[in-house]
DOVODREN-321121 format. One record per atom (N, C-alpha, C, O): x, y, z. Coordinates in steps of 0.05 Angstrom, whole numbers, padded with zeros to 5 digits, always signed. Atoms other than C-alpha are relative to their C-alpha. Example, Ala and Ser with C-alpha at 12.3 -4.5 7.8 and 13.67 -1.06 7.14 Angstrom:
2
+00018-00024+00000/+00246-00090+00156/+00018+00024+00000/+00039+00024+00013/-00016-00024-00001/+00273-00021+00143/-00015+00022+00014/-00005+00044+00018/
This chain:
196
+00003-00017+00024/+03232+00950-02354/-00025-00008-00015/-00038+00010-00027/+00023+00009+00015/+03175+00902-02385/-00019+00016+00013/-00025+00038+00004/+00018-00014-00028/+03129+00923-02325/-00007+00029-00014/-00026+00030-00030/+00003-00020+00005/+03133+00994-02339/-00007+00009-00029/-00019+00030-00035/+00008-00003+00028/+03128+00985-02413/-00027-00007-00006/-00042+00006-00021/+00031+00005-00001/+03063+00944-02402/-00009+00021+00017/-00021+00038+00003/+00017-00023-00002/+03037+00994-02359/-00002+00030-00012/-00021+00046-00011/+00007-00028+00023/+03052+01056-02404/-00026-00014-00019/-00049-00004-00016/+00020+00009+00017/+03009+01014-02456/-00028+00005+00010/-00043+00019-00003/+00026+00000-00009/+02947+01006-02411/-00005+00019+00006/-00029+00025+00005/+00008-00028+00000/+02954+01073-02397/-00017+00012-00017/-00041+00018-00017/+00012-00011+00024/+02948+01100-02458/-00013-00010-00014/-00023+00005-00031/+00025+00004+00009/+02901+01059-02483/-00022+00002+00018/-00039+00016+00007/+00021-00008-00030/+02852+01063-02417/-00003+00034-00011/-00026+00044-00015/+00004-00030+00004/+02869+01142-02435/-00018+00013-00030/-00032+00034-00034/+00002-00004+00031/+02857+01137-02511/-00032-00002+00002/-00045+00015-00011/+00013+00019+00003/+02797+01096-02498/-00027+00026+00022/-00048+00033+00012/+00015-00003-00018/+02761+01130-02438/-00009+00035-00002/-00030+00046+00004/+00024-00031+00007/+02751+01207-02458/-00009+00004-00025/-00002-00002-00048/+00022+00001+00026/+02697+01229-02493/+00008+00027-00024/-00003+00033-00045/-00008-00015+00020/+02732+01282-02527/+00025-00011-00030/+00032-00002-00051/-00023+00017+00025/+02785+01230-02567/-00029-00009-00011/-00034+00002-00032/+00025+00017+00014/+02720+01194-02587/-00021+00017-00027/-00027+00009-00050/+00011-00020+00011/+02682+01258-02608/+00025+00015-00017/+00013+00017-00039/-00010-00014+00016/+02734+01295-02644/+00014-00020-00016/+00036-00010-00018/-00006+00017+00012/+02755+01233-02686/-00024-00012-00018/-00020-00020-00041/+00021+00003+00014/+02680+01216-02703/-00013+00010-00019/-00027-00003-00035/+00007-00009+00035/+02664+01262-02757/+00024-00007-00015/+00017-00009-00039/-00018+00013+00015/+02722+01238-02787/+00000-00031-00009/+00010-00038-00030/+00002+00028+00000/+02710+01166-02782/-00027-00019-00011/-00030-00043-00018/+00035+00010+00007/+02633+01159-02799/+00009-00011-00030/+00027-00001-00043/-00002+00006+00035/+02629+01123-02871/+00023+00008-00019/+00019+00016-00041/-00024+00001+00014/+02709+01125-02886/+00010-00026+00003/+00010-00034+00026/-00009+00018+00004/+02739+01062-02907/+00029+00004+00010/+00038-00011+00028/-00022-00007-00014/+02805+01091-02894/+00000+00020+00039/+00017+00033+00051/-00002-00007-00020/+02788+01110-02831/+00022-00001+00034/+00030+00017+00049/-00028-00001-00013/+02842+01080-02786/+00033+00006-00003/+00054+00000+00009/-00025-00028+00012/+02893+01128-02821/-00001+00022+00033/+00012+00028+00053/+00009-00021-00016/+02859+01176-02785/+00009+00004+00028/+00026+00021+00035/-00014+00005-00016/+02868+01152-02723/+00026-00006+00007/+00036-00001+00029/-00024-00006-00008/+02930+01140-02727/+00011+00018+00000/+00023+00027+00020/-00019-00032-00005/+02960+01204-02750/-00011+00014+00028/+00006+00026+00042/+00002-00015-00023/+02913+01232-02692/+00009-00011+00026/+00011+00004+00046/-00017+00007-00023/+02945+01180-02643/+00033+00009-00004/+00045+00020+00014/-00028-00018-00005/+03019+01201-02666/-00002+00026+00006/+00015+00033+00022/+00005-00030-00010/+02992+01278-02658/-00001-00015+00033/+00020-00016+00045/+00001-00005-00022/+02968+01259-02592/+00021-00010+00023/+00023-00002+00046/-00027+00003-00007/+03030+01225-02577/+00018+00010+00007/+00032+00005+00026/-00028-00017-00008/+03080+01275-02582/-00011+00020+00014/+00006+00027+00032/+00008-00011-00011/+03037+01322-02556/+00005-00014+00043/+00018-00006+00062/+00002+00018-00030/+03031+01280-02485/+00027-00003-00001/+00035+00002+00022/-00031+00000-00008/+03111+01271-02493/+00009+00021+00006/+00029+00021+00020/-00002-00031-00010/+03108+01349-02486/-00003+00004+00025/+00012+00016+00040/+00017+00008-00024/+03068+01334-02430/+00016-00001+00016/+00020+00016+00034/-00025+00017-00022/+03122+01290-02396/+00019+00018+00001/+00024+00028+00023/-00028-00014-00003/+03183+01330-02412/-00012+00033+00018/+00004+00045+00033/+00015-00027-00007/+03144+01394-02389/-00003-00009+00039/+00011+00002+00057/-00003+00012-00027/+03125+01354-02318/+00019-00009+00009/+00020-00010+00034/-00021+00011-00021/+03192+01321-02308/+00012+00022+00006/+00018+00026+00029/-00015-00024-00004/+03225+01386-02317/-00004+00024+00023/+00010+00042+00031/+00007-00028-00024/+03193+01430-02267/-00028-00019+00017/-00049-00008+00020/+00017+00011-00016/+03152+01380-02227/-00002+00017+00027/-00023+00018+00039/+00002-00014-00033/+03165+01421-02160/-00018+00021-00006/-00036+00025+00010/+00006-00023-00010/+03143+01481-02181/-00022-00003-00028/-00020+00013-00046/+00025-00001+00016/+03076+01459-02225/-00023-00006+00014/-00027-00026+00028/+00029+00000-00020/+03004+01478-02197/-00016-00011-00027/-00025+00000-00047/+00019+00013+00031/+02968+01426-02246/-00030+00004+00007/-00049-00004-00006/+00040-00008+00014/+02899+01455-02224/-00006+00017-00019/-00025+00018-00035/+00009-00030+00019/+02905+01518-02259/+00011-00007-00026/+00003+00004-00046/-00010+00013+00027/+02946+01477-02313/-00026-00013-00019/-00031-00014-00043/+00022+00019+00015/+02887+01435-02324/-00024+00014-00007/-00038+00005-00025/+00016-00017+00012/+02840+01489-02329/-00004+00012-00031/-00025+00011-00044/-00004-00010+00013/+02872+01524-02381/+00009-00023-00030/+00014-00016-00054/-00010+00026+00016/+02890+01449-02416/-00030-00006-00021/-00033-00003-00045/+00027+00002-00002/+02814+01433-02413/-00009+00020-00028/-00015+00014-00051/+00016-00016+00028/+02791+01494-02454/+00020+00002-00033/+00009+00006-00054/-00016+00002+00027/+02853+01491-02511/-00009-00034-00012/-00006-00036-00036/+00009+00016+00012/+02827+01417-02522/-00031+00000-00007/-00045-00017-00019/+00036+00006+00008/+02751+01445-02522/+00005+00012-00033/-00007+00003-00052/-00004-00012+00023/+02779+01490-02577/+00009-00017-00028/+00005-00013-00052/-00012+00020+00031/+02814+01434-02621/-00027-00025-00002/-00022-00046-00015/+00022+00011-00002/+02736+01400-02607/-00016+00015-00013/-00036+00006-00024/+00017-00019+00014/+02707+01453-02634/+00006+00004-00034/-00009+00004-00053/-00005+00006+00041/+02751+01454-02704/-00014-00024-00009/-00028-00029-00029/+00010+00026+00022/+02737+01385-02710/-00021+00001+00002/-00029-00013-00016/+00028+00001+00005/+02667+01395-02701/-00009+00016-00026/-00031+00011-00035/+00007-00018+00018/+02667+01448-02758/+00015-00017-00018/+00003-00026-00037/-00007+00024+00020/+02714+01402-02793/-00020-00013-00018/-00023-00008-00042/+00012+00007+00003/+02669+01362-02798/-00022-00008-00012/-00028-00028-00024/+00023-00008+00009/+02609+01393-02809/-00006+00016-00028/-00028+00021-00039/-00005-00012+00022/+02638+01427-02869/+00011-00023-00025/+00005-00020-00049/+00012+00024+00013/+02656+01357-02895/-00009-00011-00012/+00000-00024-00031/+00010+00014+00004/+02600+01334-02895/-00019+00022-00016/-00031+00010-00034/+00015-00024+00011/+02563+01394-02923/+00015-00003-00045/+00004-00010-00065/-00011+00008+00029/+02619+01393-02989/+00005-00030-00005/+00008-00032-00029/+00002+00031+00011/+02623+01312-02994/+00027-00001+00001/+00037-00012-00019/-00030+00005+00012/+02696+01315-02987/+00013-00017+00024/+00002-00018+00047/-00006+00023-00023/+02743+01260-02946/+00003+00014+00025/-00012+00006+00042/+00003-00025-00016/+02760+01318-02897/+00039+00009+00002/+00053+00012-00018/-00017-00022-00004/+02826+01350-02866/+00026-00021-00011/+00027-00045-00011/-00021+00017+00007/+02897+01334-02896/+00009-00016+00031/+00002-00015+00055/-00004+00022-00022/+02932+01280-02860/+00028+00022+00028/+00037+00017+00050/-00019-00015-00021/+02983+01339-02827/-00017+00015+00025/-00011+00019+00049/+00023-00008-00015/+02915+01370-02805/-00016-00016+00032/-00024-00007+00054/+00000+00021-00018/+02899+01301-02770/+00019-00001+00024/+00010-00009+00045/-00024+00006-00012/+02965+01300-02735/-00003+00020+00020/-00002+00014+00044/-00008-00032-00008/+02966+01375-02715/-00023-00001+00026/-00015+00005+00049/+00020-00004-00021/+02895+01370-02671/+00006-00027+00014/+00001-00023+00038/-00007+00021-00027/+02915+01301-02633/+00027+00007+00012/+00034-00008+00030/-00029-00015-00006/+02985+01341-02622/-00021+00021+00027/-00014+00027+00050/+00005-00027-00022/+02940+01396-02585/-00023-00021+00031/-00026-00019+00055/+00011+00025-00018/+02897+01336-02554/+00017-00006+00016/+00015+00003+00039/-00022+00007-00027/+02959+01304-02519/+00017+00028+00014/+00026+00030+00037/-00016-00025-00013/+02993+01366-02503/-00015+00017+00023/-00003+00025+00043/+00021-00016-00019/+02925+01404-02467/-00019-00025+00014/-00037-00018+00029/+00014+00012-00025/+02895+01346-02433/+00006-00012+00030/+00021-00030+00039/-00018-00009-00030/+02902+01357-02363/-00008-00035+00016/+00005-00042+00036/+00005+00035-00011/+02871+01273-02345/+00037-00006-00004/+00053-00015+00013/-00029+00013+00010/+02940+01262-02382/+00015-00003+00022/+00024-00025+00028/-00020-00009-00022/+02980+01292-02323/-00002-00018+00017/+00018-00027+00029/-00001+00023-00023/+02956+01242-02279/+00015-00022-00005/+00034-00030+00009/-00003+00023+00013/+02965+01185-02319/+00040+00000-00002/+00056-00016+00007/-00023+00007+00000/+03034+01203-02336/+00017+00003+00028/+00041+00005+00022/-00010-00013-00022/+03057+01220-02257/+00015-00033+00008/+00028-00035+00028/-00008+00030-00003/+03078+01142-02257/+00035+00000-00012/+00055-00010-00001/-00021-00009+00009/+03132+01164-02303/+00026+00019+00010/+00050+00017+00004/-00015-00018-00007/+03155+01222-02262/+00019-00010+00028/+00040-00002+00038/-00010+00020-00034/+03163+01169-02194/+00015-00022-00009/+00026-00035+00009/-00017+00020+00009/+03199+01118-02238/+00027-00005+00010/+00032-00029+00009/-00022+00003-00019/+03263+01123-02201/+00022+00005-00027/+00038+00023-00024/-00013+00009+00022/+03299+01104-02274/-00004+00018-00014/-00026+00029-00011/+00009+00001+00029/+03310+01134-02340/-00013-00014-00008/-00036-00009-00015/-00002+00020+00025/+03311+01073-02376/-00042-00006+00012/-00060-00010-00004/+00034+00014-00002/+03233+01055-02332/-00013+00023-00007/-00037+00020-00013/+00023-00024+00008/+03207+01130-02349/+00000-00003-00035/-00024-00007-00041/-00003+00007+00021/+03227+01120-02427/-00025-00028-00010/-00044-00029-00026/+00029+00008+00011/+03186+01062-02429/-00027-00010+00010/-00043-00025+00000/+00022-00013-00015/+03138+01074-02390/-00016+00022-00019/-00039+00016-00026/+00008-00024+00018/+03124+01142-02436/-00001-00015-00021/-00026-00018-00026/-00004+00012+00021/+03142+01101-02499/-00026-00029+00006/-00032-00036-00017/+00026+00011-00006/+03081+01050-02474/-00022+00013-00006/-00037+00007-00023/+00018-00024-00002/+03040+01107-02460/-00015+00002-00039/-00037+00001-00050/+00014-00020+00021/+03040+01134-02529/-00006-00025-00018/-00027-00026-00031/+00018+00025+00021/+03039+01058-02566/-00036-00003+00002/-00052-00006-00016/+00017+00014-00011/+02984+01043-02526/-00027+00021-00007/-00048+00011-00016/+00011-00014+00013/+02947+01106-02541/-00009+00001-00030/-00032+00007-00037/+00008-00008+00029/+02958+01105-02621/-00017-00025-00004/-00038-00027-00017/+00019+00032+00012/+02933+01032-02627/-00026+00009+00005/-00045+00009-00011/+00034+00003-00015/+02875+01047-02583/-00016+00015-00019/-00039+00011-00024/+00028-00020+00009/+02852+01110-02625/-00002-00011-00035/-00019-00003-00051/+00007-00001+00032/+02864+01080-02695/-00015-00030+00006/-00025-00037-00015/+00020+00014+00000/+02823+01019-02670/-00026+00011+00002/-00043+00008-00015/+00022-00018+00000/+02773+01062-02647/-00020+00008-00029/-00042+00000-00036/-00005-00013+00030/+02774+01100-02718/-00015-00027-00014/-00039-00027-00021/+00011+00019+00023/+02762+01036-02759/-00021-00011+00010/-00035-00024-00006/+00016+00012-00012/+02714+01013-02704/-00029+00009-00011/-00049-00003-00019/+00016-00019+00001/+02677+01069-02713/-00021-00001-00028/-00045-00003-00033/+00012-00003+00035/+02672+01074-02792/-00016-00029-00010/-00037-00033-00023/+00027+00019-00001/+02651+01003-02785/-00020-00009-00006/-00033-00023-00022/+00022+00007-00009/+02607+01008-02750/-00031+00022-00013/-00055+00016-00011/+00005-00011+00019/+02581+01064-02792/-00014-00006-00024/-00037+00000-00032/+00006+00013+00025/+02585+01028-02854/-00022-00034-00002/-00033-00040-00023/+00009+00011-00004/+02552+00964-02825/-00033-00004-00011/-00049+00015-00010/+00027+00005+00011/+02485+00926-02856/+00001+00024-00021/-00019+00039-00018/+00010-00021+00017/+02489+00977-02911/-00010+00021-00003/-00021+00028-00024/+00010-00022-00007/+02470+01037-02885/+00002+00018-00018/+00022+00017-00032/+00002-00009+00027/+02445+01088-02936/+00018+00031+00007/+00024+00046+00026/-00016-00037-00004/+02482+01153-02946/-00004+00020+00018/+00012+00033+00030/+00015-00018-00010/+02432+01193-02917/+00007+00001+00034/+00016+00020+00047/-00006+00018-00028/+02440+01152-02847/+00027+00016+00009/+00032+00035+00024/-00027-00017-00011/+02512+01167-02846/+00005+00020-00002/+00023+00026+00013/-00005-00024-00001/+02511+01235-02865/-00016+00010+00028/-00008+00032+00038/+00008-00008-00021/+02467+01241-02804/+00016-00004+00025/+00015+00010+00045/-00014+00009-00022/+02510+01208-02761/+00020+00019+00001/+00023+00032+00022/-00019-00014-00001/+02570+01246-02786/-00003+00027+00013/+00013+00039+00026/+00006-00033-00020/+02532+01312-02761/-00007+00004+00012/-00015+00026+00017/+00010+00012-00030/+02511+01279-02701/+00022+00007+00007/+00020+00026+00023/-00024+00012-00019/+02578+01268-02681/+00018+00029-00003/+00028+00038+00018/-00007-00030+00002/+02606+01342-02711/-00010+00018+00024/+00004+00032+00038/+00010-00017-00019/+02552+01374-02664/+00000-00006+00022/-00006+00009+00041/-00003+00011-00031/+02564+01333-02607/+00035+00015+00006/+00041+00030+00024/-00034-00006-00001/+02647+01347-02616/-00008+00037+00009/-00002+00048+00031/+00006-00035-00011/+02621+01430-02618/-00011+00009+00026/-00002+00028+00039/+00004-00011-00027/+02582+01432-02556/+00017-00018+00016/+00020-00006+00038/-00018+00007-00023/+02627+01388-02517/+00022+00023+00001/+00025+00037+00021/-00012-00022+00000/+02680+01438-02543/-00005+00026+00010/+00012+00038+00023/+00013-00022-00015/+02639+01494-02522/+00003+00003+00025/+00013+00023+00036/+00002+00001-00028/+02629+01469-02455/+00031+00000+00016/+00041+00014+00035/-00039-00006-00013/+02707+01457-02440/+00011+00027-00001/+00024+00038+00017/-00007-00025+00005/+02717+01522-02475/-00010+00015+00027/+00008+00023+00041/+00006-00026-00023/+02676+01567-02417/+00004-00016+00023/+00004+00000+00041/-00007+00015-00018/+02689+01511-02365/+00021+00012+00009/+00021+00023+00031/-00040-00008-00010/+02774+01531-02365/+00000+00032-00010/+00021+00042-00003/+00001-00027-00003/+02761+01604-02383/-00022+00009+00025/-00019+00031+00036/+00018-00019-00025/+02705+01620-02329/+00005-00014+00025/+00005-00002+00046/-00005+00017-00029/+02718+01559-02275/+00025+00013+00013/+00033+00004+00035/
């Protein structure tokens, strides 16, 4: 049972950790906020239950799911919640304000774990578990291991941001660095899983 609990963890943080769309759609949020690992967290519980959707969705009809065309269509609904936060963001940083409520936070790492089709893989460990009790925490790893990872990330981030004193100006650049990076990656997922 430990076993399976440590490897949900490494999962989900390996998962949390390794695409560039958790990174980018968390970074205009994160640039020059002190409260920044809020952030991340609510968007690791969003992306948490979302990815538990995930699982119950794959244990339930594992026979009869074609996860290429799943992941197509996963792909572009997470370019789309890449693309809010890029406007998020960029609107932000435009009015000076901290940015989206914390239900707002929650709601786009909810569409994050739910539409990313890497996930599927990651959780297929879960679906071969033989056990309840090893798929439980196995999944229940998964999503720890994920929230830590993205609200470290988050505070890493703002940081690193805020680091040597960087003047306003700086970070407001960064913040709409990281907005316009989140929009065209969004973009690109977006016609990627609608035209691929």
């Amino acid at each position: 049972m430990l076993i399976a609990a440590l490897a949900g963890i490494g999962a989900g943080a390996a998962h949390a950790l390794a695409g560039p769309d958790h990174v980018l759609s968390l970074a205009p949020l994160a640039v020059g906020r002190r409260d920044a690992w809020r952030v991340g967290l609510r968007w690791g519980l969003g992306h948490g239950a979302g990815t538990l959707c995930w699982a119950v969705a794959l244990l339930a009809s594992i026979s009869a799911t074609r996860l290429q065309g799943m992941d197509r269509w996963a792909e572009a609904a997470a370019g789309l919640a890449l693309v809010a936060m890029g406007i998020v963001g960029l609107r932000r940083r435009q009015a000076h304000e901290p940015g989206p409520a914390p239900r707002g936070i929650f709601v786009v790492g909810l569409v994050h774990g739910a539409s990313g089709g890497s996930a599927l893989l990651l959780l297929l460990p879960a679906v071969v578990a033989g056990s309840g009790i090893h798929t439980a925490n196995y999944l229940a790893g998964f999503v720890a291991g994920s929230t830590v990872a993205m609200t470290a990330l988050t505070a890493s981030l703002a940081r690193l941001s805020m680091a040597g004193g960087r003047s306003a100006r700086v970070m407001a650049r960064a913040g709409r660095m990281a907005s316009l990076a989140s929009l065209a990656l969004g973009a690109f997922w977006i016609g990627r899983g609608v035209v691929g």
